[in-house]
N, C-alpha and C positions, 0 to 999 in steps of 0.2 A: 646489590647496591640499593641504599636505600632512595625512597625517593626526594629526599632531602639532600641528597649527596650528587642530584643531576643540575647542571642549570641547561633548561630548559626556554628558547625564546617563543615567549607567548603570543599574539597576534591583540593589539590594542585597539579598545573601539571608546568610542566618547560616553563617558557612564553621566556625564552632565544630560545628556538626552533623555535617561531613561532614570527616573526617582525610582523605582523598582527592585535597581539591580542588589542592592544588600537585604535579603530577609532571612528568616528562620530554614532552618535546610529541610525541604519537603522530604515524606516518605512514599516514595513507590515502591508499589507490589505489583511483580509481573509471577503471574502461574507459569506453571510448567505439567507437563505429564509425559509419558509415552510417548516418542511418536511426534513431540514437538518441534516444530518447523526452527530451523537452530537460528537464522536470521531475524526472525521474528522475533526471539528473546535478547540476541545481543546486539542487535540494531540499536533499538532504543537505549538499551545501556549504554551503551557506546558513547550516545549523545547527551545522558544524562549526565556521565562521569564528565566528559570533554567540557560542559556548560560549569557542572561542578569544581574542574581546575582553574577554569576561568577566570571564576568570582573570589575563589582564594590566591590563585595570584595576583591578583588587584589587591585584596586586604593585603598580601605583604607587604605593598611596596607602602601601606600606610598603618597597620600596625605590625606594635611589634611583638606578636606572639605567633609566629609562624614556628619558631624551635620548637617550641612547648607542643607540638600540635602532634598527633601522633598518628600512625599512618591510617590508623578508621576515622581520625577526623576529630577525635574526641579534643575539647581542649581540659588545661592542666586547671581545670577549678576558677577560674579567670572569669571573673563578669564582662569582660569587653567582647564583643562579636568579633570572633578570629574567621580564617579560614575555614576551620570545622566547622563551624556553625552555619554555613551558606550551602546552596545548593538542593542537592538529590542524595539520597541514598537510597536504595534500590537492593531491595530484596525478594530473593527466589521460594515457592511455597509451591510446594507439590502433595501429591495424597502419601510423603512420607516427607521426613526430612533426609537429606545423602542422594547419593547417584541416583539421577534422571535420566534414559537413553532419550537424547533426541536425537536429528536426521545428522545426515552425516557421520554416523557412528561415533558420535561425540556426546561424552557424559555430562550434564549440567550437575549441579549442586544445589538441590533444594534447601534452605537454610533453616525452613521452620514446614510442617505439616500444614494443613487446613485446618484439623483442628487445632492447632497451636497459634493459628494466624486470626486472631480475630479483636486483639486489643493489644495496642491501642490504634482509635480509628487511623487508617492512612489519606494521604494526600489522594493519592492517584492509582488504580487498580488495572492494570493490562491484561489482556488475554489473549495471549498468540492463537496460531492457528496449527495446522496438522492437517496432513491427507494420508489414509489408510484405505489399503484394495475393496475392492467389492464390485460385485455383480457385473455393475455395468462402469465399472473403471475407477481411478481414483474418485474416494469421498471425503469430505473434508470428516475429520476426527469431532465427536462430539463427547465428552468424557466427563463423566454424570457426578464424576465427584468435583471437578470444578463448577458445573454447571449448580450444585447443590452450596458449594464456596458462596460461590458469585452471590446467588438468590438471598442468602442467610446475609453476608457483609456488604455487598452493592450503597444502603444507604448510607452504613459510614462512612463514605470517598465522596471526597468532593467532586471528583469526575473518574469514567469509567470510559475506557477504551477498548476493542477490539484489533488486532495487525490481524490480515490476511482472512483467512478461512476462521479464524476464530470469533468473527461475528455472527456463526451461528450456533455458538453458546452464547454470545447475549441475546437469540434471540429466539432460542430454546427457555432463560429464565426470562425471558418474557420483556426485558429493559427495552427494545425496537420496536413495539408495538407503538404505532401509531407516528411515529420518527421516519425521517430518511434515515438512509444506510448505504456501505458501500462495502465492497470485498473483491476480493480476488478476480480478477473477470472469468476464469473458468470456473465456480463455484457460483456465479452471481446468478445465474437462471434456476438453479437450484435454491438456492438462498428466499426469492421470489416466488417460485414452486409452492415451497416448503410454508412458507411466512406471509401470505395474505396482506398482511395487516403491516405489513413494512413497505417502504417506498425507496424500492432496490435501484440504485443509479449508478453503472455498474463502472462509468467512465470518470469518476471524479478521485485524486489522489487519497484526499482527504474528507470525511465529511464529518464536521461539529453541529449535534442539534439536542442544543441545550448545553446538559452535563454529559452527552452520551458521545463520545468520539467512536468513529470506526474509520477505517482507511484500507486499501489496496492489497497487493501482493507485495509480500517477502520484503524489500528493502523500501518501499510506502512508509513500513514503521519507522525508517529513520526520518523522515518526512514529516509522519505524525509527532512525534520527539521534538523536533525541532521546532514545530507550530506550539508546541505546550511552554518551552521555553522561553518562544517569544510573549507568550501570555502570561507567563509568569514575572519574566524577568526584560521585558520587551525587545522589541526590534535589534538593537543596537547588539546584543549579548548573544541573541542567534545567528545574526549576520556572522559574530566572530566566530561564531561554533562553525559555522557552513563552511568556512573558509579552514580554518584549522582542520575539516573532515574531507575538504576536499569535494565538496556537494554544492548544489543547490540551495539556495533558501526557500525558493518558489520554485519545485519544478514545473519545465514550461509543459504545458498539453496534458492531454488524462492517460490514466492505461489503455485506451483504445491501442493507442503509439505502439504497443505490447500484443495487444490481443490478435488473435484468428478468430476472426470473425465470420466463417467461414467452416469452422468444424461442428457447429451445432445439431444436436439431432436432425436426419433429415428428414423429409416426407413420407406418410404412407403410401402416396400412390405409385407406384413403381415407374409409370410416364413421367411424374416429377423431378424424382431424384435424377432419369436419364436424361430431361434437361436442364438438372443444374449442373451435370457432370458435363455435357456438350457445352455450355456459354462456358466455361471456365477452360474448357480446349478451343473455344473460338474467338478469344474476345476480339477479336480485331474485325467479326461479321455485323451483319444488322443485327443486333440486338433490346430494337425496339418492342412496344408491346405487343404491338401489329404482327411482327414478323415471329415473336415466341408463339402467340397464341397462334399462325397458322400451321409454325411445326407441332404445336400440341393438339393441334385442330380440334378448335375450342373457337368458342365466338371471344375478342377481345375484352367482355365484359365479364362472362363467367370466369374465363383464363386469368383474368386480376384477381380475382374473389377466391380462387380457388388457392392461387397459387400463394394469396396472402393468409388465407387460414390453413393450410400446410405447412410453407414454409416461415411461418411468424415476420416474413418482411415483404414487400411491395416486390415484383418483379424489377423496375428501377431501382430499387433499394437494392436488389440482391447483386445488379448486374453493375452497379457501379463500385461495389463491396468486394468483388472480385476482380472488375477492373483494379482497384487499389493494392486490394491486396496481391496480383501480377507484378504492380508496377515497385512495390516496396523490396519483392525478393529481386528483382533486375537491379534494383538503388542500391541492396543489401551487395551483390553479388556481381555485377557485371560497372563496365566504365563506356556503357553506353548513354549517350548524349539524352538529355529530356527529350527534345524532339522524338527521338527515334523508339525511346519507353512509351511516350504517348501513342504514337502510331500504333507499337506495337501490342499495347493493352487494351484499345481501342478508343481513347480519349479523341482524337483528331485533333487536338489543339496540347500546345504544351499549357495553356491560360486553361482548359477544362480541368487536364490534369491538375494544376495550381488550384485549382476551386477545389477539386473534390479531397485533396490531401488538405486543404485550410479548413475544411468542414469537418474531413471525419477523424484528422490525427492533430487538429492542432497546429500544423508545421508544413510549410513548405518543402517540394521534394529535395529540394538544393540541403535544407535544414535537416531532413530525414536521413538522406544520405551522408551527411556528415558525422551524425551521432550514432550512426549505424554500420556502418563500413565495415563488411567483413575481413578487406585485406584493403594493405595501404596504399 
């Protein structure tokens, strides 16, 4: 059926708000390669096409060249700005044209090569991410022929984005240098490692500095999508999108919300690691610094110093981070009362527990538990 032959009801928002919403239809270019993260690439499409039916449904209901319009968009030789003419279109470029294997055993459709992708300039340049095995466990994919794309076309795009783990091919061709950035929270300490000269903030959904966008894990990029729309096409036109997708406009809190915080390498020194293994089977003990440093029998001064250049956080830092992270798999998993999570993770207060879930996720456990609930 064609899609002229559905009627379909649109979700209507006030285009009086926003002088914006009718212009030229932008071009995005999202890569693809091997091994590409499949959310990553149809996230944002997803939200480009949805913004894109949008703004043509609004031109129909006020011109009349919607018949004429044909299903890529094109209009019939017509000077008046139809449907076709607004929006996104979004094309796929990999180091061939034709089948891409990404995750999920699912084939993408490169539509033009790298070398075939390089005029005329585009709007907007994406670059998903990827994870491939190695050594010491998943590594985010680095793949030298986008990374060579990127470097050579970067300044014809008016803005250049990163989804997921693939912020570090922007920051392999060098665009993060000197910027924040944000990515995956399990790739972000690597990212940092790796990149000096980046200013890795590993908890933010999104982050804009300048023309350089990067954002989070896997569904972030529909996130990122949606913030480029409001900026192009303002507030009012992504509200509708959010609602039509069934999303967010603003998702509340960072990926912390997400992250284990908590699996990071751990210590060299083998007393360490055996007390970060004992506070995470004791939290409901003293767990002050006093009482660590006398099981580590260490003087309470060294015992901080030590334990913060081993483990990269503060002994307080570690032991409320495990507190949390106790009290999120009981929220996740059990229909025990806050009281009795607090007691039992070692907060003494259900208002401590409230503090330290509004500091490190953003959200109240009440709110945690709700968006998280493993069974109903």
């Amino acid at each position: 059926m064609a899609d002229s032959d559905r009627t379909v009801s649109l979700p209507p928002w006030d285009q009086s708000s926003d002088a914006r919403w009718v212009t030229s239809r932008r071009a995005v270019v999202i890569a693809v390669f091997d091994g590409v993260e499949l959310l990553d690439v149809t996230g944002p499409a997803s939200v480009f096409a949805t913004a894109t039916r949008l703004l043509a449904a609004s031109l129909e209901t006020d011109v009349d060249t919607a018949a004429t319009a044909g299903d890529d968009g094109d209009e019939g030789g017509s000077g008046t700005e139809g449907p076709g003419s607004v929006g996104y279109r979004v094309t796929l470029v990999g180091p061939r044209a034709g089948p891409i294997r990404a995750t999920a055993s699912v084939q993408l459709v490169a539509d033009a090569s790298f070398a075939e992708a390089t005029d005329p300039p585009c709007d907007t340049v994406i670059i998903p991410g990827g994870l491939e095995p190695s050594a010491d466990g998943p590594a985010p994919i680095v793949d030298r022929q986008v990374v060579d794309w990127l470097a050579r076309t970067h300044r014809d795009a008016r803005r250049v984005a990163s989804v997921c783990a693939g912020a570090h091919m922007l920051a392999t061709a060098g665009l993060l240098d000197g910027r924040s950035a944000t990515t995956h929270w399990f790739t972000a300490p690597r990212l940092a490692a790796e990149f000096p000269r980046v200013a890795v903030d590993p908890d933010p959904i999104f982050i804009r500095s300048g023309r350089i966008w990067t954002c989070a894990g896997v569904t972030s990029g529909m996130d990122l999508a949606l913030a480029m729309v409001a900026d192009d096409h303002g507030s009012a036109l992504a509200l509708a999108v959010a609602r039509w997708m069934v999303m967010y406009l603003r998702r509340p809190g960072g990926q912390s919300q997400f992250s284990v915080p908590l699996s990071g390498p751990g210590p060299a020194r083998d007393e360490l690691e055996r007390l970060r293994v004992w506070i995470v089977d004791n939290l409901d003990a003293d767990l002050s610094v006093a009482a660590l440093a006398r099981r580590a029998r260490m003087s309470e001064r060294h015992f901080a110093r030590v334990f913060a250049a081993q483990c990269g956080v503060t002994p307080a830092a570690y032991v409320d981070a495990a507190r949390v992270e106790a009290a999120r798999r009981l929220l996740e998993e059990t229909d025990q009362t806050l009281d009795a999570v607090a007691t039992r993770c070692g907060f003494g207060s259900v208002e401590t527990l409230h503090r330290s879930f509004r500091r490190r996720l953003t959200m109240t456990p009440a709110q945690y538990r709700q968006r998280f609930r493993l069974s109903a």
